[in-house]
C-alpha positions, 0 to 999 in steps of 0.5 A: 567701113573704108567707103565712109572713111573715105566719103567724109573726107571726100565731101569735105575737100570737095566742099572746100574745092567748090568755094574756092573755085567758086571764087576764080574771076572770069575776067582773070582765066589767062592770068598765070604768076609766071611764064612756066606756069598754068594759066588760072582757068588752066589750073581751075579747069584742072582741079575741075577735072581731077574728080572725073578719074575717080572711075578709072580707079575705082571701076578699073584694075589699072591705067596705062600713061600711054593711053591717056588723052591730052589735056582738053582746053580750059573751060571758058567761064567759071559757070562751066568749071564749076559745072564739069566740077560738080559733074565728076564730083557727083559721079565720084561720090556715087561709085565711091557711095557702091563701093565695098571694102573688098574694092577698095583694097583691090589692086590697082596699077599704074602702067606705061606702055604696058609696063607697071610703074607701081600698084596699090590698093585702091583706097590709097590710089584715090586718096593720092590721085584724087584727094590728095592731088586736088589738095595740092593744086587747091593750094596753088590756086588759093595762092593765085587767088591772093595774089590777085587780090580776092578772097581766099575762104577758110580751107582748113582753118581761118583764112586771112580773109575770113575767120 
């Protein structure tokens, strides 16, 4: 079945997102590598975040851009971006757990004040919206966390850090 394709890729990036953002420093949260850049609590609260979309995708049909809330303020503490990570993680994990694969392959679509920018089965949106995109932004904070001189864990492979 697609779910536990899915399941086991989601419990390995979510485990390699945890120790990550388990190393993120709170005296270093307002930090950022560049002025156009996202503070580092910024950026951990965002990774935080990604997996509460898991529900628009898997539970409803479509998103629409024009109904989406601003960016909250970044989380003040470590303690609270790993809570609301765990959080949306455990969430995620328990409706990907129900899903069938008729669900999975069900159309999903991404609008704009009503109009369709793209639709594709669900799998694939929560692959690229969830998974993938925690990857990418994973990597910018493993960057933040070099330069800033701490540990960065194993991702796929040893790190410089640890083998």
């Amino acid at each position: 079945m697609i779910r536990e394709i899915l399941l086991s890729e989601f419990d390995h990036e979510m485990g390699t997102t945890r120790r990550l953002l388990e190393r993120v420093p709170d005296d270093r949260l307002t930090w950022k590598p560049h002025e156009k850049s996202m503070t580092m609590g910024r950026l951990a609260t965002h990774l935080s975040n990604i997996p509460h979309w898991s529900g628009t995708i898997l539970n409803d049909t479509s998103f629409d851009l024009a109904t989406a809330a601003p960016n909250g303020e970044a989380k003040g503490s470590r303690r609270d971006i790993l809570k609301h990570f765990e959080e949306g993680s455990a969430a995620a994990r328990g409706m990907l757990a129900r899903a069938s694969d008729a669900e999975l392959n069900a159309a999903w679509s991404l609008k704009r004040a009503g109009q369709q920018i793209f639709s594709m089965p669900r799998v694939a949106a929560f692959r690229s919206f969830v998974v993938n995109h925690m990857i990418h932004h994973r990597g910018q904070l493993s960057v933040y966390l070099r330069l800033n001189d701490i540990p960065v864990p194993a991702i796929y492979g040893p790190s410089a850090d640890e083998g």
